[in-house]
N, C-alpha and C positions, 0 to 999 in steps of 0.2 A: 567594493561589492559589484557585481554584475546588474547591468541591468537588462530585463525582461520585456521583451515584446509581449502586449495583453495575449496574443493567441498561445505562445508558450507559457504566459503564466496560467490561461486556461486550463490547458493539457496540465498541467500538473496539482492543478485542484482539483482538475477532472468535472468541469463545467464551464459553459455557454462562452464565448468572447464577451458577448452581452452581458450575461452576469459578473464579470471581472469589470466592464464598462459601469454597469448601476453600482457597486460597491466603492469603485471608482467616485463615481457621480455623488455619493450619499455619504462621501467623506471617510468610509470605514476602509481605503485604501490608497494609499497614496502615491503618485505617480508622477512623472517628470515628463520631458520633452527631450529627443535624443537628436543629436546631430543631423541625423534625418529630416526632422519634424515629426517623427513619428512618440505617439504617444508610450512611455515603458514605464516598470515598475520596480521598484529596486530589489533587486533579490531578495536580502538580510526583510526588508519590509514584508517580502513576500511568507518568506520561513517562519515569521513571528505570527503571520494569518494564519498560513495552515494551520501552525501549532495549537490556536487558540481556538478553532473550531474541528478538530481535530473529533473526530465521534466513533468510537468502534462498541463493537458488538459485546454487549454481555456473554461473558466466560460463562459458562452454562454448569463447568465442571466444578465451581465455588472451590476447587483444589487450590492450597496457599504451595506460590513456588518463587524461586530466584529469578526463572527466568522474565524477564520485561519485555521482549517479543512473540506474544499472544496473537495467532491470526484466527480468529474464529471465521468460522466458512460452512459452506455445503459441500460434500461428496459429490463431486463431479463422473466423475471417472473410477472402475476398479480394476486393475489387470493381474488375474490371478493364474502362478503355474503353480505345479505339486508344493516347491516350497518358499518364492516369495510372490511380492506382487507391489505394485505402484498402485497406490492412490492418488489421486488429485481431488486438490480442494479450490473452488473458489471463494474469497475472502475477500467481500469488495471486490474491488479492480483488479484484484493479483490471484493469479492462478501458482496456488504450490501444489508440489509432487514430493511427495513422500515415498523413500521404500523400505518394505518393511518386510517381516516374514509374514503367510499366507497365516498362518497358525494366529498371526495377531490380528490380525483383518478380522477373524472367526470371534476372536476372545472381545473384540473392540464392539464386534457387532454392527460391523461397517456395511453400509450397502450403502444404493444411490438415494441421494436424497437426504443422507443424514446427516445432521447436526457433529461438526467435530471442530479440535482445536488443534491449530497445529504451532509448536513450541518451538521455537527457532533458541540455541544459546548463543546468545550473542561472540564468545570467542570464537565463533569459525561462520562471520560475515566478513563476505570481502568487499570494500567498497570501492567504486570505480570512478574516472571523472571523464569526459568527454576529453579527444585532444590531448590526451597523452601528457597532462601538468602532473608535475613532481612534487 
């Protein structure tokens, strides 16, 4: 497994060096010594934290569906012509873009500021890795 410098593991919890240092410090994360001397964190250790505090936004829609990538967020952004238009949503940390026909923008009820979900189905993520590994 890789292991993680605290300021990378930071960035991807999306919080303080410092607070990866006290979680560190209070045992709720565990961490080695790397050839450096620099203090890291083992990946796989890392993936099983986020996991476990993991927190997203109540589905507002109570809709039962298959799909398991739910990013609930706010209407960012509308860009509307005669007959389509891009939304953006921010969701937490991630900004999605949606395009869709103008006509469902209207039917959705979309404007700035509103509460929406955007449904990702999982067969058409692509997933990437740094460095070009096979």
């Amino acid at each position: 497994m890789p292991n993680l410098r605290i300021s990378d593991a930071a960035v991807f919890l999306g919080v303080s060096d410092d607070s990866v240092r006290r979680w560190i410090d209070a045992g709720e994360l565990a961490s080695s010594v790397d050839a450096a001397g620099r203090k890291v964190v083992d990946g796989h250790e890392l993936a099983l934290f986020a996991r476990d505090r993991t927190r997203t936004v109540e589905d507002p829609t109570g809709i039962g569906s298959s799909a398991r990538n739910r990013f609930v967020g706010l209407v960012t952004d509308i860009r509307l012509d005669a007959v389509m238009a891009q939304v953006e949503l921010q969701c937490g940390p991630f900004r999605v873009v949606s395009l869709m026909s103008s006509e469902a923008v209207t039917d959705l009820g979309l404007e700035l500021g509103s509460i929406a979900t955007a449904v990702v189905k999982s067969t058409h993520v692509i997933v990437e890795t740094p460095g070009g590994h096979s």
